[in-house]
C-alpha angles and dihedrals in degrees: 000000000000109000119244094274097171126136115254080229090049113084092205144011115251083183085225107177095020137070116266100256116223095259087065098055128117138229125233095262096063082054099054087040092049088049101046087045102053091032104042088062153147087264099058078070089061093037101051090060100059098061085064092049094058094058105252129174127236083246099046087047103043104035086043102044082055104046089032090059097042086061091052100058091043079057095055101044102039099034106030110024102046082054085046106048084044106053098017092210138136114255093249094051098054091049096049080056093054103037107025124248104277094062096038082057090061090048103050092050090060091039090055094040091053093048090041086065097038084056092043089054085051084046081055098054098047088054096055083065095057081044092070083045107052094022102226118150118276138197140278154220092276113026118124092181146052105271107187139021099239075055097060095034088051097052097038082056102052092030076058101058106045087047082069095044089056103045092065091069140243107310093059084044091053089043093052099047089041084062099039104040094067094059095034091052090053086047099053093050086052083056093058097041099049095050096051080052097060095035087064095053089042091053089041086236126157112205114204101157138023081258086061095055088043090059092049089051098055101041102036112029115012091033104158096226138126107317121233121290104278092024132107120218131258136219130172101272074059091057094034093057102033082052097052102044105023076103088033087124093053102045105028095017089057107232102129077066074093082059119036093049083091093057112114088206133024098227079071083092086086079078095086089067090077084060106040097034095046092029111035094024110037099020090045094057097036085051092047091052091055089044084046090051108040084056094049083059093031110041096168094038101087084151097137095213113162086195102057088037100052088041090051088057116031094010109207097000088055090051089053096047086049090051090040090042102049094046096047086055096041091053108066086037096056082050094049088053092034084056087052091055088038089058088050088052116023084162092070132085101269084214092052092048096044100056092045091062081048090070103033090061081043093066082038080061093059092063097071086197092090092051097036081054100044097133100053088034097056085045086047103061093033095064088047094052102038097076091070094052085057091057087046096058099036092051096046096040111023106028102069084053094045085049097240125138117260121215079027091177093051096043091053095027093230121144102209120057102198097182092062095046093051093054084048100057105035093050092047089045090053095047086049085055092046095055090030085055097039089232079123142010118239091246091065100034098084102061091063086038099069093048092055092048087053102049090047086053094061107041094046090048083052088052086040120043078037090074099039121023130031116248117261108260 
């Protein structure tokens, strides 16, 4: 068992550079509550509406959401966990471990930076609660800036206050998410009900059967059609795949590595269903009926402003959910991005660095580009991300039986792997040719992606380690 190692000015142990003793580790139940919590969020409410700006149908949205998420907690169980209960380390250890300091610098500055910017867009979405409050203009559709001053005030003060939560580690993070993901959760299926509710009255439809709601879905709210002006259209192969890899950089690209570390098995992984199947399954319908709605009063009105949108249907219970929801998703996120600057600088206070990241996603959350954007964005960072969880997996499961040395950059103390960053770049460089080029979408780029990475992976540590280091027998 590893001794108590942390800092008097620390509050807690993250266990950083070190493997999670036993006595750290977590039950199921932190792991359900964790993943209700960050995935049953402020953002589906941006998310939600964007399916039906893109123009889905009831069949694409519904039949995609189910087998997309499904994808994504096999991803979870049977690629991250089984890593995470073995070598109990954070993501950025390990790498360093397996590429060398120099290069997993490199990495965890555009990690943070990525997940700077994801926490700053769930920043956004609690703000546009205090917004219907306090009554100060909001952004649109199509803002890329602040455009107000309430606004700014609103988002560097919430943005304030989870960068504290989260700075206090993961325990504090899980405890928050275990109280507030029960009554989210109920909140989030009011939204959908009662929007369903008002949708009928609006439509002067009387529904007398289950036939009767599935008509109304697929005339008046997941219609098919044209999507909105600025927008590109969406079919289920979109929502299967969104659904799958929007969290493409935590499960595949191997950054819940940081959470499931804590996991006492690796079938906890399971765990992620409560998220994506309460959060990117129930809270992403309910938000797109109220999107849907508010567009069938509103024609001209295509603002995406979880605020307006919850208090329209649940009033001050749905301002609150936005402002809960938004913070239980920001905070583990803030704690992933405070670990990668942690890892630049092990010497600094982890608090100190952490809450630092905190605000610094919360100035990213007054620019409303990155939220208005969220689908493009979270496929964005995947993709830039996934290329490292292929070297992960290849170098802990395929490279003993391929007889190629693992923790190749601690076993031969150089700081610069050149055989994973070169898997990184030139697949992300393919997969850059193959949307530039609109051989591919961005949606769809990052599957063949990781098998590249992963080949190349495999074929430059064979010219590498050839050169410099004798196989491992």
């Amino acid at each position: 068992m590893a001794t108590d190692t942390t800092p008097q000015n620390e509050p807690v142990n993250e266990y950083e550079r070190e493997p999670v003793p036993a006595s750290a580790l977590l039950g199921f139940k932190s792991f359900i509550g964790q993943y209700a919590g960050e995935h049953t969020a402020g953002t589906e409410l941006m998310l939600g509406p964007l399916f039906v700006a893109r123009g889905v149908s009831a069949v694409d949205l519904l039949a995609g959401l189910f087998l997309g998420n499904l994808l994504a907690v096999l991803s979870w169980t049977l690629f991250t966990a089984p890593i995470a209960t073995r070598a109990r380390l954070t993501l950025y250890y390990q790498l360093e471990k397996i590429c060398g300091k120099n290069l997993v610098t490199l990495y965890n500055l555009a990690n943070g930076i990525m997940f700077c910017f994801l926490a700053g867009s769930m920043v956004t979405v609690s703000a546009t609660a205090l917004g219907v409050w306090f009554k100060f203009p909001m952004p649109g559709l199509q803002d890329m800036l602040p455009n107000s001053l309430g606004w700014i005030v609103a988002v560097l003060v919430v943005g304030a206050l989870i960068a504290w939560v989260a700075a206090y580690g993961y325990n504090l993070v899980a405890k928050i998410a275990n109280y507030a993901a029960p009554w989210m959760v109920l909140v989030f299926i009011a939204f959908g009900l009662v929007g369903l509710k008002d949708f009928l009255s609006a439509t002067n439809t009387h529904a007398s059967s289950a036939g009767d709601l599935w008509q109304l879905c697929q005339t008046a709210i997941w219609k098919g059609g044209d999507p909105l002006p600025g927008q590109t259209k969406f079919t289920f192969w979109h929502v299967l795949f969104f659904a799958w890899f929007c969290n493409m950089a935590m499960h595949i690209g191997m950054s819940d590595l940081s959470v499931f570390r804590y996991a006492k098995k690796s079938w906890y992984g399971i765990a992620t269903a409560s998220g994506m199947y309460l959060g990117h399954f129930i809270a992403w319908i309910a938000a797109s009926i109220l999107y849907a709605l508010q567009l069938h009063r509103t024609p001209g009105n295509t603002d995406v402003l979880p605020g307006p949108l919850a208090g329209s249907a649940c009033g001050i219970a749905g301002l609150i959910c936005v402002i809960v929801a938004g913070w239980t998703t920001a905070n583990p996120t803030i704690y992933r991005a405070g670990l990668a600057f942690q890892a630049i600088l092990p010497k600094a206070s982890r608090f100190k660095v952490t809450f630092a990241t905190g605000m610094i996603a919360a100035v990213a959350g007054m620019f409303p580009a990155i939220a208005m954007k969220l689908l493009d964005f979270v496929a964005l960072y995947g993709l830039i991300l996934m290329p490292m969880g292929a070297v992960i997996f290849v170098d802990f499961w395929l490279f003993r039986r391929l007889r190629l040395r693992s923790y190749y950059a601690e076993a031969s103390g150089d700081a610069f792997n050149w055989a994973a960053a070169g898997a990184w770049i030139i697949s992300l460089g393919v997969c850059t040719w193959l949307v530039v080029t609109g051989k591919t979408e961005l949606f769809f780029v990052s599957l063949p992606g990781w098998f590249i990475a992963a080949a190349l992976y495999i074929v430059l540590s064979k010219l590498y380690q050839k050169r410099q280091y004798a196989p491992q027998s």
